[in-house]
N, C-alpha and C positions, 0 to 999 in steps of 0.2 A: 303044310310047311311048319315046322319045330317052333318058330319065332314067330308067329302071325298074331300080330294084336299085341305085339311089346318092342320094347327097344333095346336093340341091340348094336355090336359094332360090325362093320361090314369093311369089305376091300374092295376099292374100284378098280375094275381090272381091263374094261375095254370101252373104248365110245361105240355108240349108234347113233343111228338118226333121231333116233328119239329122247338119250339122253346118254344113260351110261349103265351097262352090265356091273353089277353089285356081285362078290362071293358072301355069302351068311353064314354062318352054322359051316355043318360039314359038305363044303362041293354045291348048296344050293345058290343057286342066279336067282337076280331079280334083276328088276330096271327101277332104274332114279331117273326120273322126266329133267329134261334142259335146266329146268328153273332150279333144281337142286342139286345141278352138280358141281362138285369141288373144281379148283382151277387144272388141277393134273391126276396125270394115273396114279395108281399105288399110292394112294390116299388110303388112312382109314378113317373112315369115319362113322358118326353116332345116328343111326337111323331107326323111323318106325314101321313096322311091316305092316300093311291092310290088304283089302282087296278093291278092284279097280271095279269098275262098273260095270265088267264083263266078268267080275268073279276069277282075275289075276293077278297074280300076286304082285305088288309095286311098292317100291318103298319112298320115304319122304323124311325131312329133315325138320319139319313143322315138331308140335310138340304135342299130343294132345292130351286133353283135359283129364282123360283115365286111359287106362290101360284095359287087356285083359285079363278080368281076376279084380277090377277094383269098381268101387260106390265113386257116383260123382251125383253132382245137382247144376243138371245139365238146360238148355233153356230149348222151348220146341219152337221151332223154326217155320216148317211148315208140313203139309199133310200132302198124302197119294193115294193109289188106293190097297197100297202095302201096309199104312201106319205111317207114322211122323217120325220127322225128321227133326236132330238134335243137333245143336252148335256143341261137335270137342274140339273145336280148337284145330280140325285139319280141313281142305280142300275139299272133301267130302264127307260131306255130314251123316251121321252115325242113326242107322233106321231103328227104333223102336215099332215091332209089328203090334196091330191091333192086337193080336192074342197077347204078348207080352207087357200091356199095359193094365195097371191094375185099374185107374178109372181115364176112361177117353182124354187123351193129348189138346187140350188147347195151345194154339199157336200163339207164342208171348208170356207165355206159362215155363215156373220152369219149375224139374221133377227132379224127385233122386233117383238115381236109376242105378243098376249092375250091370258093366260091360263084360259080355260072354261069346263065345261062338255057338251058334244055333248048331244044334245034333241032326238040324232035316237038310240044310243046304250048305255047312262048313262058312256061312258070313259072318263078321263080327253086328249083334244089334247089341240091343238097349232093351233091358226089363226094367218097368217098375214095379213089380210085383217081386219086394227084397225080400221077403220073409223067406223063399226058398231059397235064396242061398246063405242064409243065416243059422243053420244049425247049435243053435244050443247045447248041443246032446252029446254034440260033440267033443271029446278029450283035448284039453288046448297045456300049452304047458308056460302062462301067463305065472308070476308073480309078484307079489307086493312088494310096490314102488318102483313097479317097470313101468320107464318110458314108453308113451304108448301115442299113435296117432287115432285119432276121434273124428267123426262123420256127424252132426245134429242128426237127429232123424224126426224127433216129435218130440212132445210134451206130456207128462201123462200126472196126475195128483202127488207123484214124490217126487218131482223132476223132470228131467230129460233123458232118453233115451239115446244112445249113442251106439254105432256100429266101432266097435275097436278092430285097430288092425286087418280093416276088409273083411273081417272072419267071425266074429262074435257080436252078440249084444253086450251092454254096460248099461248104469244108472249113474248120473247125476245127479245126488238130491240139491233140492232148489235152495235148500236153506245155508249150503255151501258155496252155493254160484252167486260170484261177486259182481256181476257183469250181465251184459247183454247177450243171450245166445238168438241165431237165430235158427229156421230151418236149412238143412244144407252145407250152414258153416263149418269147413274144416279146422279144429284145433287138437293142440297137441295138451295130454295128460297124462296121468298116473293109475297105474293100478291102486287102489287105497286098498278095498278087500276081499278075498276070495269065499264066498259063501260056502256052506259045507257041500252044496247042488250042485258047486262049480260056475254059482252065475257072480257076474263082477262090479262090484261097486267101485266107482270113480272119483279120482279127484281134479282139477286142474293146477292145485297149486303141489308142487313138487317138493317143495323147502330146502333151504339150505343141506340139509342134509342127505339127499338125492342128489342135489349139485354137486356136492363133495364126489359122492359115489362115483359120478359119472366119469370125472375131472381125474379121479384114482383109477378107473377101468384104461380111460385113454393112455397115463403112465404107463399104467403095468402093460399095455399090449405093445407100446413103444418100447419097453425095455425087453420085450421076449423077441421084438423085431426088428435086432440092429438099428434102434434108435429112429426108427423111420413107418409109416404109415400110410399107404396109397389113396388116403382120403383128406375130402377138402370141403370148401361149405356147398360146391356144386355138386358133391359127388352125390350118387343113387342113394334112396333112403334104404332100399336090400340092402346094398353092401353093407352099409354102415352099419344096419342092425344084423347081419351075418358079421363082422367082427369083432364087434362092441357091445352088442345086445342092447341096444338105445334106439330111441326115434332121431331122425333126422337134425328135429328140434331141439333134443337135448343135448346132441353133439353138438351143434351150432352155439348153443349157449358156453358150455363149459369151453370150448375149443377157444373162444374171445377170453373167457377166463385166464385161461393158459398163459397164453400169447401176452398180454397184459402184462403177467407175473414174470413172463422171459423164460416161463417154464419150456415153451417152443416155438421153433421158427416155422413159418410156414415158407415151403417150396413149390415151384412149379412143379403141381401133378398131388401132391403130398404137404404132410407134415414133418419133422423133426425134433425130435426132443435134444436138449440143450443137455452141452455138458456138466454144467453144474449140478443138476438133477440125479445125473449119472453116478456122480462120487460116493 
């Protein structure tokens, strides 16, 4: 399935005894169990796809802790004789196989792990063995003073190590962190500098003068878009950074900005930019 291990919008289109026939993607069915169905048909609504304990496709309204394609720091639950098991945040907790753990799973312990689909059985688990999906080498097209979301990963003599954007490594040097970081903690930063290797130095404070940027992006995409914007502070960190080129965080920041100044109104679903802005 196209969607499996993300969240997507789905159409309910029939009851069963079990709960309710889902449309996804193009023409594909799923089922939403009783406890997660909307009150009527021809609903849409926002759902996550997994697989069911027979290896079926099933959706759910829960939220969990990562997706496919993302780093969490996840807590182990308990063990089989598969590998451990991980609390995301749904119904059915998220298997980490013994091969995919870089050292043995203690229950009460919690890891950073990569949420992926195994290539032997198509199920979503849990690696802690990140460094393979972290390619350095790789061409990224990050720049200086892009908002960016940040993963802790470790500590190493210039700092901290950071997963940026689910896709790269970063540095923190320590003598710039004003604060307590710990392992695991998600926060949001800046690109400071791009090495000439392509590796990325970090900052977390963005300054005034980021904020401005950002505050000017959301403008100018308002004015190329009939004055309207289909984001909000709930909405997807994708979208936000496919229309704006910012992290979640820094939308949320400059958007209070705005609003404040009367620069815009916020509507159900969206934003608005105000007419005075406009003249």
């Amino acid at each position: 399935m196209k969607n499996l291990g993300q969240t997507c919008n789905a159409r309910v289109l029939r009851e069963v005894s079990m709960g309710a026939i889902l449309e996804v993607g193009e023409g594909d069915e799923v089922l939403l169990p009783t406890k997660f169905c909307p009150d009527y048909l021809g609903d849409e609504i926002e759902v996550f796809l997994y697989l069911d304990s027979q290896g079926l496709p099933v959706a759910t309204t829960q939220t969990p802790k990562a997706e496919v394609g993302q780093f969490a720091y996840l807590e182990a639950i308990d063990n089989s004789d598969f590998g451990t098991f991980l609390d995301w945040g749904l119904d059915k907790d998220l298997l980490a196989p013994f091969g995919e753990q870089h050292r043995p799973m203690v229950t009460g312990n919690s890891y950073l792990v990569y949420v992926h689909i195994s290539k032997a059985d198509g199920r979503i688990i849990a690696s802690s063995k990140i460094d393979k999906f972290l390619d350095d080498e790789r061409p990224h097209d990050f720049r200086v003073g892009q908002a960016v979301e940040l993963i802790i990963a470790n500590s190493t003599e210039l700092g901290f190590k950071a997963i940026v954007n689910n896709s790269h490594w970063g540095v923190l040097y320590k003598n710039e962190v004003k604060e307590r970081l710990s392992f695991g903690q998600s926060k949001s930063g800046f690109i400071k500098y791009i090495r000439p290797d392509g590796k990325l130095d970090l900052t977390l404070q963005g300054g005034q003068e980021t904020r401005d940027k950002n505050a000017k992006a959301i403008v100018s995409y308002l004015q190329k878009n009939n004055k309207y914007a289909p984001l909000h502070d709930k909405s997807e960190p994708e979208l936000i950074r496919q229309l704006l080129g910012m992290s979640k965080a820094a939308f949320k920041k400059s958007l209070g900005g705005l609003y404040k100044r009367r620069i815009i109104a916020l509507e159900d679903g969206g934003i608005r930019l105000l007419e005075a802005e406009d003249e």
